[in-house]
C-alpha positions in Angstrom: 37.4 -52.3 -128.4 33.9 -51.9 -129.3 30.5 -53.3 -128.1 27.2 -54.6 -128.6 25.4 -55.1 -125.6 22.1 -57.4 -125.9 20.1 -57.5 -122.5 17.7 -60.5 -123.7 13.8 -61.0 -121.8 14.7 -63.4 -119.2 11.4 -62.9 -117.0 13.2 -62.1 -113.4 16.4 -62.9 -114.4 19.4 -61.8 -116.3 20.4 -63.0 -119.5 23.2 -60.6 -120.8 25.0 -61.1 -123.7 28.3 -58.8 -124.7 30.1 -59.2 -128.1 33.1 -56.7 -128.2 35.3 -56.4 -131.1 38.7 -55.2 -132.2 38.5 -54.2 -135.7 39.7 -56.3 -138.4 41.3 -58.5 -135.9 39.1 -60.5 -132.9 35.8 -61.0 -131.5 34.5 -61.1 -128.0 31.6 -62.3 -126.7 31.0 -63.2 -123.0 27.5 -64.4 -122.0 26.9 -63.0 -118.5 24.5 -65.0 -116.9 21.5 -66.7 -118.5 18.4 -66.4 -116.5 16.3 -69.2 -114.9 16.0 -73.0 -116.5 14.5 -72.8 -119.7 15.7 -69.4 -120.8 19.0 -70.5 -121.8 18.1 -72.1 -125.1 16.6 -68.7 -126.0 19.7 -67.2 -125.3 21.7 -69.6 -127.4 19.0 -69.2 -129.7 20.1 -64.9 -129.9 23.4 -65.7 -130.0 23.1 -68.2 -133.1 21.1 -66.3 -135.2 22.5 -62.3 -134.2 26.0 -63.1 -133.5 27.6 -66.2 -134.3 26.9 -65.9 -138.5 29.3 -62.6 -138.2 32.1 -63.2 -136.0 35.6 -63.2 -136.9 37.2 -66.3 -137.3 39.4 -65.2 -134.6 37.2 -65.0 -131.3 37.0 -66.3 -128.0 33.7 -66.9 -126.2 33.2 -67.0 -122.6 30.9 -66.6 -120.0 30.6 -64.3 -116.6 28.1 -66.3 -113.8 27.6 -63.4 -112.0 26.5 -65.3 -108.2 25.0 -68.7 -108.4 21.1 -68.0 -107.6 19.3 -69.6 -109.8 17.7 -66.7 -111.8 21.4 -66.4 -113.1 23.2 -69.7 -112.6 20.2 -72.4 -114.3 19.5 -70.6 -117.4 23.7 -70.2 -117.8 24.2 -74.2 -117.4 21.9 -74.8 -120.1 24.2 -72.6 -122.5 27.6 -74.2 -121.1 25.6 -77.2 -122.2 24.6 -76.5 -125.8 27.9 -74.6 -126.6 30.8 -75.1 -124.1 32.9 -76.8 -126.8 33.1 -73.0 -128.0 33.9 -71.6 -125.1 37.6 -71.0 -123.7 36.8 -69.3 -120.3 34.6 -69.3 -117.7 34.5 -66.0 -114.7 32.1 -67.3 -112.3 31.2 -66.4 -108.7 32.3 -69.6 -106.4 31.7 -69.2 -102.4 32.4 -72.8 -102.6 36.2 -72.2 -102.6 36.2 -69.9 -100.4 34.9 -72.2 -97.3 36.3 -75.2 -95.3 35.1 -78.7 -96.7 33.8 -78.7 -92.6 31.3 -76.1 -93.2 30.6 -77.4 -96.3 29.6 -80.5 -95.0 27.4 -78.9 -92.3 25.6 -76.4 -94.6 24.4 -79.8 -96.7 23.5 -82.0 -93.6 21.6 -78.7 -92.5 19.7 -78.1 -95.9 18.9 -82.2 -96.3 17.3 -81.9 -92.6 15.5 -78.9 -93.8 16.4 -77.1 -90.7 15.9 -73.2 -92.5 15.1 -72.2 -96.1 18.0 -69.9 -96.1 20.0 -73.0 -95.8 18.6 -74.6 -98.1 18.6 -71.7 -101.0 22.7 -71.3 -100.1 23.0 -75.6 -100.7 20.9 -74.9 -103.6 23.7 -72.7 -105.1 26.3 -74.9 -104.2 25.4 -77.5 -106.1 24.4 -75.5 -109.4 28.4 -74.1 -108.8 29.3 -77.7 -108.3 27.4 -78.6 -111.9 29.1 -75.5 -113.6 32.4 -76.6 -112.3 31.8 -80.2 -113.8 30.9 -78.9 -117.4 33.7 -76.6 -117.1 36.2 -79.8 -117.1 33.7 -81.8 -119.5 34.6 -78.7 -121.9 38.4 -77.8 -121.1 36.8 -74.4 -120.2 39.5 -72.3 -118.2 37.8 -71.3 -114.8 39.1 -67.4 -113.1 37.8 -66.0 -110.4 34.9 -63.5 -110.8 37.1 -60.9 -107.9 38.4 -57.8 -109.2 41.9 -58.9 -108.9 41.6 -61.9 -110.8 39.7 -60.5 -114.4 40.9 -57.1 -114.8 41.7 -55.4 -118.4 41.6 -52.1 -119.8 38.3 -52.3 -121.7 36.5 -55.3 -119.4 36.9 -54.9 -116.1 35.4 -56.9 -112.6 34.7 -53.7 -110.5 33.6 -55.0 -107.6 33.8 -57.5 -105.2 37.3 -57.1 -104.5 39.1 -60.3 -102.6 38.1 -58.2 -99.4 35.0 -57.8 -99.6 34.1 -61.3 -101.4 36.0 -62.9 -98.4 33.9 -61.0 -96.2 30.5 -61.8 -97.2 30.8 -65.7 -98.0 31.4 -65.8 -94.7 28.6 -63.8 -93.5 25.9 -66.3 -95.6 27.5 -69.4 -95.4 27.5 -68.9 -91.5 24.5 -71.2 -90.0 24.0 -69.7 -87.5 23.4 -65.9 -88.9 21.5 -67.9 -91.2 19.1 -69.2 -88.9 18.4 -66.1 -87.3 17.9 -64.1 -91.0 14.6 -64.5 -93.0 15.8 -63.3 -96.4 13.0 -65.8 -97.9 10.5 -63.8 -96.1 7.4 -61.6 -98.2 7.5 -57.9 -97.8 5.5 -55.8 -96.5 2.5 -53.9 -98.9 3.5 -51.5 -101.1 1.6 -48.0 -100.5 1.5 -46.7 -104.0 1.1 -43.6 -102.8 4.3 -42.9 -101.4 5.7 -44.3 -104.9 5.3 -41.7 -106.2 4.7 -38.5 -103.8 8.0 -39.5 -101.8 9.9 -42.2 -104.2 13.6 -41.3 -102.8 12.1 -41.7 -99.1 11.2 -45.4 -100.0 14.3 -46.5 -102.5 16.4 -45.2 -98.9 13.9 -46.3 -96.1 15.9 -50.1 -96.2 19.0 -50.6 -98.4 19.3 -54.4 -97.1 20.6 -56.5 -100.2 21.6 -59.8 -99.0 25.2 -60.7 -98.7 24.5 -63.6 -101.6 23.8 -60.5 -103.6 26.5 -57.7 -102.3 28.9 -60.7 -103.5 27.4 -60.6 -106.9 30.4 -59.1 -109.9 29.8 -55.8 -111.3 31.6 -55.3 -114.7 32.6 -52.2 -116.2 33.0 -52.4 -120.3 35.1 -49.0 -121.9 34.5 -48.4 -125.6 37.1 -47.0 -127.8 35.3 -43.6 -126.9 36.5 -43.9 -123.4 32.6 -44.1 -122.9 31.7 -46.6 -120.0 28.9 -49.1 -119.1 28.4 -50.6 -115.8 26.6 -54.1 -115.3 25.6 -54.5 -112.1 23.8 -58.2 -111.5 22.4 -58.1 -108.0 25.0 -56.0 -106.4 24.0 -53.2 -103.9 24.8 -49.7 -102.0 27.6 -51.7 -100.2 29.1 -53.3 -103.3 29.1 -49.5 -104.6 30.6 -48.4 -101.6 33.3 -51.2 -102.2 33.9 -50.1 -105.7 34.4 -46.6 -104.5 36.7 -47.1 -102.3 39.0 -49.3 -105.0 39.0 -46.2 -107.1 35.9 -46.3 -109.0 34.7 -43.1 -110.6 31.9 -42.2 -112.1 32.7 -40.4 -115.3 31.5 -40.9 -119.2 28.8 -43.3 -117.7 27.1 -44.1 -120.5 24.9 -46.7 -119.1 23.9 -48.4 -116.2 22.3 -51.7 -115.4 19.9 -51.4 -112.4 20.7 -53.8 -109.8 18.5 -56.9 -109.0 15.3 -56.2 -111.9 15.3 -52.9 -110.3 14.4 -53.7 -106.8 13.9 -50.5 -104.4 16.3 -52.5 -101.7 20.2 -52.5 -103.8 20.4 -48.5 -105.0 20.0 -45.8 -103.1 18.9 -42.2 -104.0 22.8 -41.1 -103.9 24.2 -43.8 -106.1 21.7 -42.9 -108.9 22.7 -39.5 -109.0 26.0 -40.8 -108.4 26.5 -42.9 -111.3 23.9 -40.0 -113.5 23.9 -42.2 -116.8 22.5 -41.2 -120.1 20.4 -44.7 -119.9 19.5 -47.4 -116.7 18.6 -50.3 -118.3 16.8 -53.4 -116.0 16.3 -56.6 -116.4 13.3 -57.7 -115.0 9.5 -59.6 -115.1 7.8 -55.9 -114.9 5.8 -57.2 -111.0 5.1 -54.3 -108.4 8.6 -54.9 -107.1 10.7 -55.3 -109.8 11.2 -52.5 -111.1 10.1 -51.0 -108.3 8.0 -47.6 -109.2 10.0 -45.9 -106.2 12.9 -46.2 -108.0 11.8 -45.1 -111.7 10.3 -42.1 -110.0 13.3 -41.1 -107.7 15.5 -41.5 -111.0 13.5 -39.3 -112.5 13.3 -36.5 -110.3 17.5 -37.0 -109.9 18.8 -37.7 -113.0 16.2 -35.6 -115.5 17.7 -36.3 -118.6 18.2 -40.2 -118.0 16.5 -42.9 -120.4 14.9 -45.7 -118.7 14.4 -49.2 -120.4 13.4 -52.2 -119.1 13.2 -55.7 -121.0 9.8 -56.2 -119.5 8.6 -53.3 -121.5 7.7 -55.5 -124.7 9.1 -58.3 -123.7 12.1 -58.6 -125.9 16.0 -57.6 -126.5 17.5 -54.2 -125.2 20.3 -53.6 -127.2 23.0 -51.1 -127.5 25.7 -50.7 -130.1 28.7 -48.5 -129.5 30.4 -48.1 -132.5 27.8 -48.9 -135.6 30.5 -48.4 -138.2 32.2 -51.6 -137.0 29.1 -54.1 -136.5 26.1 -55.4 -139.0 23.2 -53.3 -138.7 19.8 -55.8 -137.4 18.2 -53.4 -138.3 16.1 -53.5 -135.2 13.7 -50.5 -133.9 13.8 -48.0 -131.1 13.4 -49.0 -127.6 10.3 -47.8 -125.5 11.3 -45.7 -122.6 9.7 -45.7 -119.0 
C-alpha cells in the first residue's frame, strides 16, 4: 500500500487526513482527527474536492479520534456528521469504557459543582466521546478500540498505547482526587528567548510533563510499499515513546515524523528526536510562542542536521506528502516552505 498524507491548517489542532491505496484494487482513507468546532467542514471540504472525485469504487473510509480533547474530537464530530453514511469504521480513544459507571457518575456530579477545571475538561471529553459514540450507531459505523492490540496491520499500525499503558493512565486522570491536586490548566511560566536558542536541548529536556490525557493519545505508524515509515504522533509524549519502545518499536526507514502536541517543548525530548532522525517532522500547529516551540526547532536542528521541518502554520495551508506518485493524480500543488 501506498499513501497520501494531507496534514490540513487546523489552527491548534490536528486535522489529518490519510488516503492509502492498493493499486488497481482499493482505497483507504482514514481521517485522523479533525481539529476544533468549525474546522471540520474545511476538512470535508479537502476531502471532497482532492480525494473523493478519484477513489476507487472499492474503498472504505474511516476515521482515527486520536483522544477526545476538543482540539481533536469537535472538529472530527462535525465530519462524522456530514459523511458518516460513508464511513464503515470508527478507531477512537474511549477512557469512558475503561472506568466504573461509579466514577463516572462522580467525575459528572464533580464537574456540574465546578469543584476543579481539570474536572471539568475530563467531563468535557466524556461527553464529546459519548456524542461520537451516538453518531457512530446513527451511521452503523463499526467502533475498535484505538490500543495497539486492537488495530494492528502490516501497513497501518496503532503503535502506542498498548492495553497496559492505556489502562494505566485513564486511571491516573479520571482519578478526582490526583485531579484536584494537578493544575494542568495552569499558564506557564515566560519564555526566555534567549535560552531558545543558545541552549534549545536544555529547555525541550528541563520538564517532559505531558499529561496523562495526552500520553493516552494513539500514535500510528503507516509503511509504504517501500518499507519506508511515517509516524503520527497526536499528543503523545516521551513516555508514550518509551511505551512503544518497549513493544518493539524501532526506529528505521523513518521517513517522517509528526511532532507531538503542535510541537510543544513538553512531549519530545532531545533523545527521541535523534532517536526517531526523520528526513522530515512535520507539526500541526497555530504558529504561537509555544507551539511550535522555538526550543524544539532549534534542538532538532543542531541533532538531526539534515532533517526538513514543516509546519501548517507556515502559510497556513495543506502539508502534503505523496509516497508513490506513479499511483495517485498529481494536484499539482507547490513546494512546502521549510523552518
Amino acid at each position: 500500500m501506498d499513501f497520501v498524507i494531507d496534514f490540513i491548517y487546523v489552527g491548534d489542532g490536528d486535522g489529518i487526513v490519510i488516503w492509502g491505496r492498493i493499486p488497481n484494487e482499493q482505497d483507504f482513507v482514514f481521517f485522523l482527527d479533525g481539529g476544533n468546532a468549525e474546522f471540520g467542514s474545511k476538512v470535508v471540504e479537502h476531502y471532497r474536492k482532492w480525494i473523493k472525485p478519484n477513489l476507487y469504487s472499492k474503498r472504505t473510509i474511516a476515521f482515527i479520534n486520536s483522544h477526545p480533547h476538543a482540539d481533536h474530537i469537535n472538529g472530527l464530530i462535525e465530519i462524522v456528521k456530514e459523511i458518516g453514511n460513508e464511513m464503515t469504521w470508527g478507531i477512537y480513544n474511549d477512557p469512558v469504557k475503561f472506568i466504573s459507571d461509579e466514577l463516572r457518575h462522580n467525575i459528572k456530579q464533580s464537574a456540574l459543582k465546578k469543584e476543579d477545571a481539570d474536572i471539568e475538561h475530563l467531563y468535557k471529553s466524556f461527553q464529546k466521546v459519548q456524542e461520537l459514540n451516538e453518531l457512530c450507531e446513527q451511521y452503523g459505523i463499526e467502533r475498535r478500540e484505538a490500543i495497539s492490540d486492537s488495530f494492528n496491520y502490516n501497513e497501518i499500525k496503532i503503535l502506542s498505547p498498548s492495553r497496559e499503558f492505556y489502562t494505566e493512565k485513564v486511571q491516573l486522570f479520571t482519578n478526582i482526587d490526583f485531579l484536584k491536586v494537578v493544575n494542568y490548566q495552569k499558564t506557564f511560566s515566560q519564555i526566555n528567548e534567549s535560552n531558545e536558542l543558545l541552549k534549545p536541548c536544555d529547555v525541550v529536556d528541563e520538564k517532559n510533563d505531558a499529561s496523562p490525557e495526552n500520553l493516552s493519545a494513539t500514535v500510528i505508524q503507516l509503511t509504504d510499499s517501500k518499507g519506508k515509515k511515517y509516524i503520527l504522533t497526536s499528543d503523545a509524549g516521551v513516555e508514550s515513546f518509551d511505551d512503544m519502545e518497549r513493544n518493539g518499536f524501532n526506529s528505521e526507514n523513518l521517513t517522517i515524523v509528526q511532532l507531538p502536541h503542535h510541537g510543544s517543548r513538553r512531549n519530545i525530548s532531545t533523545e527521541w528526536i535523534a532517536k526517531f532522525s526523520p528526513s522530515m517532522y512535520l507539526i500541526s500547529a497555530e504558529g504561537n510562542e509555544k507551539h511550535p516551540r522555538k526550543a524544539v526547532i532549534s534542538c532538532i536542528k543542531k541533532n538531526v542536521p539534515n532533517c526538513g521541518i514543516y509546519s501548517t502554520h507556515k502559510n497556513k495551508g495543506t502539508l502534503s506528502y505523496t509516497t508513490n506518485r506513479n499511483i495517485f493524480p498529481n494536484r499539482n500543488w507547490g513546494s512546502a516552505e521549510s523552518l
